[in-house]
C-alpha positions as CSV (number, residue, x, y, z in Angstrom):
1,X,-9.0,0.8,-25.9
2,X,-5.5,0.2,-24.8
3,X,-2.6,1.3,-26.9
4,X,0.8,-0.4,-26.1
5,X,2.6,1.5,-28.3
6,X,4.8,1.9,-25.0
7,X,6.4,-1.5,-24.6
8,X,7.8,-0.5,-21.2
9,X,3.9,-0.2,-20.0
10,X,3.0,-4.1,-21.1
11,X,3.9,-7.2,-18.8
12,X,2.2,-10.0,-21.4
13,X,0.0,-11.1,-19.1
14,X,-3.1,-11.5,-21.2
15,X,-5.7,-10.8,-19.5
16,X,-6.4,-8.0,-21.6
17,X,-7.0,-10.0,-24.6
18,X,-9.0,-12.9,-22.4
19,X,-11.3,-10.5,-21.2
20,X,-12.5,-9.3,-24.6
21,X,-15.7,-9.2,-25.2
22,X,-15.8,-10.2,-28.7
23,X,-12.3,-11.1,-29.1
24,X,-10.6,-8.7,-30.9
25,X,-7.5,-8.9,-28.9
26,X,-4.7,-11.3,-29.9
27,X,-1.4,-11.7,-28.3
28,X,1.2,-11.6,-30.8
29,X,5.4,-11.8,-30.6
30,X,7.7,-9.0,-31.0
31,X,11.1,-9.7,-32.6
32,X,12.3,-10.2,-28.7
33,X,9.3,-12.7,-28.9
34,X,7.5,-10.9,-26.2
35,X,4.0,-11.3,-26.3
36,X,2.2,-8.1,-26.8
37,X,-1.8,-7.3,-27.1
38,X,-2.5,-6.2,-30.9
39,X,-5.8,-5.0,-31.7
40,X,-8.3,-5.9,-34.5
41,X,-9.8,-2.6,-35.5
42,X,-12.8,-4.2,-37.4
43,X,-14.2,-6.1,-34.5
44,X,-13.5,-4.0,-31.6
45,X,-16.4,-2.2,-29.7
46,X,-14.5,0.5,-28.2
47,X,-15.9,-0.5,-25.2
48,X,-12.7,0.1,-23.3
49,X,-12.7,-2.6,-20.6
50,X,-9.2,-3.7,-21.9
51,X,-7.8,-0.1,-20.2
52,X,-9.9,-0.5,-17.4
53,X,-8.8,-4.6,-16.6
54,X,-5.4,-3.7,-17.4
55,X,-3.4,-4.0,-13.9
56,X,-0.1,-2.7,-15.7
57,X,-1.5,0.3,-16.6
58,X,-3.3,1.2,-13.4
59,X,-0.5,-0.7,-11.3
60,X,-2.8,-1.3,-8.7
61,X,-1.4,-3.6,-6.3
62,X,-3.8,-4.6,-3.3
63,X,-3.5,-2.4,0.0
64,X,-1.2,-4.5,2.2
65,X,-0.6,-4.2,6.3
66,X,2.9,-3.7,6.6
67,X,2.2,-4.8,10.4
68,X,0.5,-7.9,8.5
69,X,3.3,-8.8,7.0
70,X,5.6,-12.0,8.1
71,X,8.4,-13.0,6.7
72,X,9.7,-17.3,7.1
73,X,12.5,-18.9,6.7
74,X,11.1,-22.3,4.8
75,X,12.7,-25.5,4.4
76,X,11.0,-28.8,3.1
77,X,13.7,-31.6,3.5
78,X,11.9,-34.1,0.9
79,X,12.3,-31.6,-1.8
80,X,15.1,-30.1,-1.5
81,X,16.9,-32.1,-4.2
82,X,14.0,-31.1,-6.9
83,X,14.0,-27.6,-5.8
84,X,16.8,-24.4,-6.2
85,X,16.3,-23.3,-2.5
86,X,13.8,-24.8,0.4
87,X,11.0,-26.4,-1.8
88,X,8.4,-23.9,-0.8
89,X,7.0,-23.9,-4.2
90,X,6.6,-27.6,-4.3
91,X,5.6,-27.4,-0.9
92,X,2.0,-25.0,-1.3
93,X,1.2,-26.7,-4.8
94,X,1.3,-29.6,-2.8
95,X,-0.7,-28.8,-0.3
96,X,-3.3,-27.0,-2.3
97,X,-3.8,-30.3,-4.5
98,X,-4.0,-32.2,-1.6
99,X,-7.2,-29.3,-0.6
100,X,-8.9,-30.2,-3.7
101,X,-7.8,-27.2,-5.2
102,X,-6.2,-26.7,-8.9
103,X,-2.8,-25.2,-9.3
104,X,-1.5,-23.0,-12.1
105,X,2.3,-22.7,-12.7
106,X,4.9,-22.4,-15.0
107,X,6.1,-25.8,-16.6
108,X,8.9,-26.3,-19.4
109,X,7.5,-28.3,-22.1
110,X,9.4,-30.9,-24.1
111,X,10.8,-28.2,-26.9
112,X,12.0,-26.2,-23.9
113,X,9.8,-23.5,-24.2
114,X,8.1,-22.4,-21.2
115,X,3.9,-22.1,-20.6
116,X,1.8,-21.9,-17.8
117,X,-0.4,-25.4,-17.2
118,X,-2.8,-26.3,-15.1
119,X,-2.3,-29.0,-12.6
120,X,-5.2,-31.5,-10.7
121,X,-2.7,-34.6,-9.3
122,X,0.3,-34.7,-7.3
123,X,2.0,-37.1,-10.4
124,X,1.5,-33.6,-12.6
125,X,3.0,-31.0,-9.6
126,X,6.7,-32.0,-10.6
127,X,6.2,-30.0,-14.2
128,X,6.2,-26.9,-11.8
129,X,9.7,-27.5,-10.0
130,X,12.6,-25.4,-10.4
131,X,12.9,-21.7,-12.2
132,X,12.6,-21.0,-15.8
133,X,14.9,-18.1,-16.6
134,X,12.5,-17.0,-19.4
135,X,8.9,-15.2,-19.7
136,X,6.2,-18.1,-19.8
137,X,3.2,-18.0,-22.2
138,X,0.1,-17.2,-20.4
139,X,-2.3,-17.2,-23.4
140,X,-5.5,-19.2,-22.4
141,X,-4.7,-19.1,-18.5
142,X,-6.8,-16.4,-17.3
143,X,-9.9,-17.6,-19.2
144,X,-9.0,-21.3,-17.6
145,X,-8.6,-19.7,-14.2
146,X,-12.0,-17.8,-14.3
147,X,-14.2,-21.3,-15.5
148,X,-12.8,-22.8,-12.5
149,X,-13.3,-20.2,-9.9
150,X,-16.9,-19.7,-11.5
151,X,-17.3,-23.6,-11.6
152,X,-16.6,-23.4,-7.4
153,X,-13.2,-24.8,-7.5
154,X,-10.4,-23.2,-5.2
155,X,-7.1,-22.0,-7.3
156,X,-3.6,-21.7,-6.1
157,X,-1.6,-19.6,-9.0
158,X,2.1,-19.2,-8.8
159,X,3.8,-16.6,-10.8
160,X,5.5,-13.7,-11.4
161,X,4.2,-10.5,-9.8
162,X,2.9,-8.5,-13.2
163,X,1.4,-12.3,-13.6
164,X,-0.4,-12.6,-10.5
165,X,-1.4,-8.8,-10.9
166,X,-3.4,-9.9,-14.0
167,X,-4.9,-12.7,-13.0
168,X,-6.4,-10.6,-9.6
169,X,-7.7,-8.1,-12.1
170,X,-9.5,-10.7,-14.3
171,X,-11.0,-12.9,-11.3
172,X,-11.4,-9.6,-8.8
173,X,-14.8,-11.2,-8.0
174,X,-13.8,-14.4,-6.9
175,X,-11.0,-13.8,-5.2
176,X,-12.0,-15.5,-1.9
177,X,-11.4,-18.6,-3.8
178,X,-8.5,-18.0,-5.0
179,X,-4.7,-17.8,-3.6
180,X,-1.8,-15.6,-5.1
181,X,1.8,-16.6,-5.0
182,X,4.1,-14.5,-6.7
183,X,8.3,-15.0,-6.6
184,X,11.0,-12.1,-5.6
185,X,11.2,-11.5,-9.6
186,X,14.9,-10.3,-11.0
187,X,13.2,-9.6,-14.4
188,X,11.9,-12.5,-17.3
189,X,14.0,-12.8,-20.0
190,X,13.4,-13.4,-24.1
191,X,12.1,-16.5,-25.0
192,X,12.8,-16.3,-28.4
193,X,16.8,-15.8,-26.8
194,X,16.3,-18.6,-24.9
195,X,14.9,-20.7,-28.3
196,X,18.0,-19.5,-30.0
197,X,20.5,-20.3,-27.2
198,X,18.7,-24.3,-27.0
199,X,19.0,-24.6,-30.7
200,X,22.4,-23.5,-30.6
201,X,23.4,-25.8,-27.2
202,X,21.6,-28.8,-29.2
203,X,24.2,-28.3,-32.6
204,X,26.7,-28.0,-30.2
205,X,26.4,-30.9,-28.3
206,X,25.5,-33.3,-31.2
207,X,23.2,-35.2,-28.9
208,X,19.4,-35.2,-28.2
209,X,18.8,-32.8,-25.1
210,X,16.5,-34.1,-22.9
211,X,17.0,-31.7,-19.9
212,X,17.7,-27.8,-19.4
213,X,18.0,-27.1,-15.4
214,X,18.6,-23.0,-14.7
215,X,20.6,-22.7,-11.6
216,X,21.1,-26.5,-11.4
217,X,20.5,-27.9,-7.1
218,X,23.2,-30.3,-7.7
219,X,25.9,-27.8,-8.4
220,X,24.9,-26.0,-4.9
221,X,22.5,-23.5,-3.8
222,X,25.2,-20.5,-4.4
223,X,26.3,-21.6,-7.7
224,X,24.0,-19.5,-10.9
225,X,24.8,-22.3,-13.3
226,X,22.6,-23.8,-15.7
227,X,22.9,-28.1,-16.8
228,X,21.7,-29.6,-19.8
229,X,21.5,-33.1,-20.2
230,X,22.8,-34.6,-23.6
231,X,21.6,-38.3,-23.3
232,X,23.0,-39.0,-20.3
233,X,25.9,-36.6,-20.5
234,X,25.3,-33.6,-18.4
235,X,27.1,-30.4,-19.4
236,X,27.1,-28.0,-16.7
237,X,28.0,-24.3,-17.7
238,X,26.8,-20.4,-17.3
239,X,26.7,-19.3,-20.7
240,X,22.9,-18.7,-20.4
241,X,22.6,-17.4,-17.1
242,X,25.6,-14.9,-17.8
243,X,23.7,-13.0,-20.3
244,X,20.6,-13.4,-18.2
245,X,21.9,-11.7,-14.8
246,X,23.9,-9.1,-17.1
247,X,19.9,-8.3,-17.7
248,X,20.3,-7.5,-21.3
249,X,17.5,-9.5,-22.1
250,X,14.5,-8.4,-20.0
251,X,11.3,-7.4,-20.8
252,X,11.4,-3.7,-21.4
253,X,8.5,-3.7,-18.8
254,X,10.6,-5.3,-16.3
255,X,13.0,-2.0,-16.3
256,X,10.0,-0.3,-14.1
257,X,8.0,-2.9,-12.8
258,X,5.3,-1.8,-10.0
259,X,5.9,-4.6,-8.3
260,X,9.3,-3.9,-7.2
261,X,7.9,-3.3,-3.5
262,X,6.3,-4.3,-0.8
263,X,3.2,-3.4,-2.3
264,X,2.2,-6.7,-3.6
265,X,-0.6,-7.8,-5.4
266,X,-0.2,-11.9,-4.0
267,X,-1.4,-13.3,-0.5
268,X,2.4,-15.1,-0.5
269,X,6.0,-13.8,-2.1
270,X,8.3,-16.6,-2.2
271,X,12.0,-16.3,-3.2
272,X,15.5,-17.7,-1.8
273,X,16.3,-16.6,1.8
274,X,19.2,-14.4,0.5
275,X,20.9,-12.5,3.5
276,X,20.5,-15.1,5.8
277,X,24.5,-15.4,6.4
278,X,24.1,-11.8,7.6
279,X,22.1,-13.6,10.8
280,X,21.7,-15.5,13.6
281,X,20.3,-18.6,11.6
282,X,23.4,-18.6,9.2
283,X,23.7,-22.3,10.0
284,X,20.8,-23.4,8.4
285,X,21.7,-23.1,4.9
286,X,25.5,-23.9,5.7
287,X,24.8,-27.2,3.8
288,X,24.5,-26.0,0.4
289,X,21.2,-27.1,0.2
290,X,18.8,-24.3,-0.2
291,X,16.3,-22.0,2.0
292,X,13.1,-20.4,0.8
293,X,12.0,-17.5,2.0
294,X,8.1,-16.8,2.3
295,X,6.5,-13.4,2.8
296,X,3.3,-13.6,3.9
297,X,1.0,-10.6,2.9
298,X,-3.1,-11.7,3.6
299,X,-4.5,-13.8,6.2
300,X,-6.1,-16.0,4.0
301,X,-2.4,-16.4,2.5
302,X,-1.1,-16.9,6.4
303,X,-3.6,-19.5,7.1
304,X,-2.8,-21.8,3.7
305,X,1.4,-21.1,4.7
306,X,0.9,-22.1,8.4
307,X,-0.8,-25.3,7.5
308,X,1.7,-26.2,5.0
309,X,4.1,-29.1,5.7
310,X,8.0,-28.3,7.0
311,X,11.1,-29.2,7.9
312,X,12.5,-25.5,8.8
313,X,9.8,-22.8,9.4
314,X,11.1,-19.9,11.5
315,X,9.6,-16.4,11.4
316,X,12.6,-13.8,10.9
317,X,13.4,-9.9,11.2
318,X,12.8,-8.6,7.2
319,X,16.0,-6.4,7.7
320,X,18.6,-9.2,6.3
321,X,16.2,-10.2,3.8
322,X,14.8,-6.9,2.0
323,X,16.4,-7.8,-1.4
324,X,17.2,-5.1,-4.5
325,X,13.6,-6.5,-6.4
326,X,11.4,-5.9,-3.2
327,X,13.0,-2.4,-3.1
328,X,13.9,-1.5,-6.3
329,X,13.5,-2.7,-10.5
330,X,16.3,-4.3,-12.0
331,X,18.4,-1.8,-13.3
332,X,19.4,-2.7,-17.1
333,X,22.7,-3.5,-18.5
334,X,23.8,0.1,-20.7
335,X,24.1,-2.0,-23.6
336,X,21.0,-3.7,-23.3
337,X,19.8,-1.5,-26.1
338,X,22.5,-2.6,-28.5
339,X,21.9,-6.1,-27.5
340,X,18.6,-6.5,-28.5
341,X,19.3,-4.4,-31.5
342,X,21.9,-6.4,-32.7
343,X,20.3,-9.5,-32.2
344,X,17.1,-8.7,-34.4
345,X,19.9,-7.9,-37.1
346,X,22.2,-10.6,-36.4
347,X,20.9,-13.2,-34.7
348,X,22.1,-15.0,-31.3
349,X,25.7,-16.6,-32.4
350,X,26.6,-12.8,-32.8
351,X,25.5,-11.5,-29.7
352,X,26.4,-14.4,-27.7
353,X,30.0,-13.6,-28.8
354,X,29.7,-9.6,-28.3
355,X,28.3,-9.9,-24.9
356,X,28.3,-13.1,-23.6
357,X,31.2,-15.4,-21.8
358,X,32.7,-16.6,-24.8
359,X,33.7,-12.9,-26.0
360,X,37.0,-11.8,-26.4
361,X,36.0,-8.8,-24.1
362,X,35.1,-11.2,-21.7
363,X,38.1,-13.4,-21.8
364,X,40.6,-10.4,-21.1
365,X,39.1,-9.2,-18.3
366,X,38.8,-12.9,-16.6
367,X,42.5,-13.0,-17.7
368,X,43.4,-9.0,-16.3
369,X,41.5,-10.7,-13.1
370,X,43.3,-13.7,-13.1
371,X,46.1,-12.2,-13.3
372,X,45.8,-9.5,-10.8
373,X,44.8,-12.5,-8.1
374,X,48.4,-14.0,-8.3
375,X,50.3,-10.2,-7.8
C-alpha cells in the first residue's frame, strides 16, 4: 500500500488509483488543490500493486543511450503563430493523427481549468496548443490510455515528465504502441492559485473572459507575459507568471523531481531552444518568432520525429542547450513555505500583494532599480 504522507514523493499522476484493483484509490485535492492518492481502508486488499506501479516512488526512468541521443532545432512555419516557440507540439500531434493514432494532451477547458483530453481529428488538435502554467488533471487518463492500447490503437501522449513516467508504468506492456513526449518541465504550479488568480482577473476586468494565453506568441518569443482576453479587449500583463517563475507555487514534488536529467522516461523531450544565441544558428530565432528544441531519446521516438513535417530541422551540439531542468530541479523560492501557508489562511488577494508584482516590496525595488539605471 502506498502511503503519501510525504507530499514531496507524489507527482498526481494517477495511475496509482487507475490501477486499483477494486478501486479503493481516489484522488483527492489538498488545500494547494494538488491531487493526491487517499486510500479507502475498507475496500483495500493490501495487495500492494499501487507501491509497486508507482513510478515516483521507484523513479525508474527507462535506460537511455547517451550516444542515442539527438538533440534538433525545430521549426514549423504554419504554426508558429499558435505556438510559444517552433510548433513542435502541434507538429507530432499532428502527425500522429494523421497515422491513425490517438493523441493525449493537456487542454484548457472553458472555466480555465486545465485536464488532459483525448484527441481523434485534426479540428480537436488546437485544444492542445500553447502551455498551461498549472498541474493538469489526469484522473481517468491512464485507464483511457490502457483501453486504447489494448483495443490496438497507437497513442502519442504529451506531458510532463512525472506524467509520462506514469503512464509508461501503467501501459509497460504495450509500449511498442505507444509514444512518450514529455516537455523541459520548470515545475507545475497550483491550480487552485491559478482558479483564484482567474476569478480575481474576471472581477477585475468587469467583462466575460473568454481567453487566458501564458507566455502570449504575439508579445514575442522572449517576453514571459500572460494575455487575457476581456471580450475583445486583450489585457496583457505578468502578474501570473511573476509568482509562477518566483516558483512559490510548485508542487512540493517538483522541488526533487527524478526527472531533472537526461535520464528520461519519453522517446522525445521537447522544450524551447534556449541557448541558441550562444551559437552558430543564432539567426534563426532572430525574428521573435520561436524555436523548439527536440531531444530525441528511442528509435522508435527518432523514426516518428524524422518523419514529421518542417520548416527548420537542424541536428545541434547539446552543449548550448543543456538547460537548469535537464540538469538540475527547480530550486524553490525561500518563502515558498510562507506562501503557501499564508494563502491556505488568507486566500490569494493577500498573497498576491505579499509576494507578487503589485507589493509594495516589489514596487521599491523596481523603483531602487529604476533609479539606479539613470545614475
Amino acid at each position: 500500500m502506498i502511503h503519501p504522507a510525504d507530499r514531496k514523493l507524489c507527482s498526481g499522476c494517477c495511475t496509482c488509483a487507475e490501477a486499483c484493483p477494486v478501486q479503493a484509490i481516489t484522488m483527492s485535492p489538498d488545500p494547494m488543490g494538488f491531487l493526491y492518492p487517499v486510500i479507502d481502508p475498507a475496500r483495500c486488499t493490501d495487495c500492494g500493486l499501487c507501491a509497486r506501479i508507482c513510478p515516483f516512488d521507484k523513479a525508474r526512468p527507462q535506460e537511455l543511450d547517451p550516444a542515442a541521443e539527438h538533440f534538433y532545432l525545430f521549426r514549423k512555419e504554419m504554426d508558429l503563430e499558435k505556438s510559444q516557440s517552433g510548433g513542435l507540439s502541434d507538429a507530432l500531434a499532428s502527425r500522429a493523427i494523421s497515422l491513425g493514432m490517438v493523441v493525449y494532451g493537456a487542454a484548457m477547458e472553458d472555466d480555465f481549468s486545465v485536464r488532459h483530453i483525448r484527441v481523434e481529428k485534426m479540428e480537436d488538435a488546437g485544444r492542445l496548443r500553447l502551455s498551461k502554467y498549472v498541474q493538469s488533471n489526469m484522473r481517468g487518463i491512464p485507464t483511457a490510455i490502457l483501453e486504447d492500447l489494448k483495443a490496438g490503437r497507437k497513442v502519442l501522449f504529451t506531458g510532463t515528465p512525472c506524467q509520462c513516467a506514469g503512464i509508461a508504468a501503467a501501459a509497460s506492456r504495450y509500449r511498442e504502441n505507444l509514444i512518450l513526449c514529455d516537455i523541459i518541465c520548470h515545475g507545475v504550479p497550483s491550480p487552485k492559485v491559478w482558479a483564484d488568480y482567474i476569478a480575481y482577473r474576471k472581477k477585475k476586468g468587469r467583462k466575460r473572459l473568454l481567453r487566458a494565453v501564458f507566455r502570449d506568441p504575439a508579445e514575442g518569443w522572449h517576453r514571459a507575459v500572460e494575455s487575457y482576453d476581456f471580450s475583445g479587449k486583450k489585457l496583457v500583463t505578468d502578474e501570473y507568471s511573476y509568482l509562477y517563475y518566483r516558483c512559490l507555487m510548485d508542487r512540493p514534488s517538483c522541488l526533487q523531481c527524478p526527472y531533472s536529467s537526461m535520464n528520461r522516461p519519453s522517446d522525445i523531450t521537447m522544450g524551447d531552444a534556449w541557448g541558441i544565441e550562444k551559437t552558430e544558428y543564432a539567426a534563426l530565432a532572430d525574428d521573435e518568432r520561436g524555436m523548439s528544441l527536440a531531444i530525441v531519446h528511442t528509435p522508435k521516438g527518432a523514426s516518428f520525429f524524422i518523419d514529421t513535417p518542417f520548416s527548420v530541422r537542424q541536428e545541434v551540439e547539446p552543449g548550448p542547450f543543456m538547460q537548469q531542468n535537464l540538469r538540475v530541479t527547480t530550486y524553490p523560492d525561500p518563502e515558498a513555505n510562507s506562501f503557501e501557508n499564508d494563502y491556505i489562511r488568507k486566500g490569494f488577494r493577500y498573497v498576491n500583494r505579499k509576494y507578487g508584482k503589485v507589493s509594495l516590496r516589489f514596487r521599491i525595488r523596481h523603483w531602487i532599480g529604476t533609479w539606479k539605471g539613470y545614475q
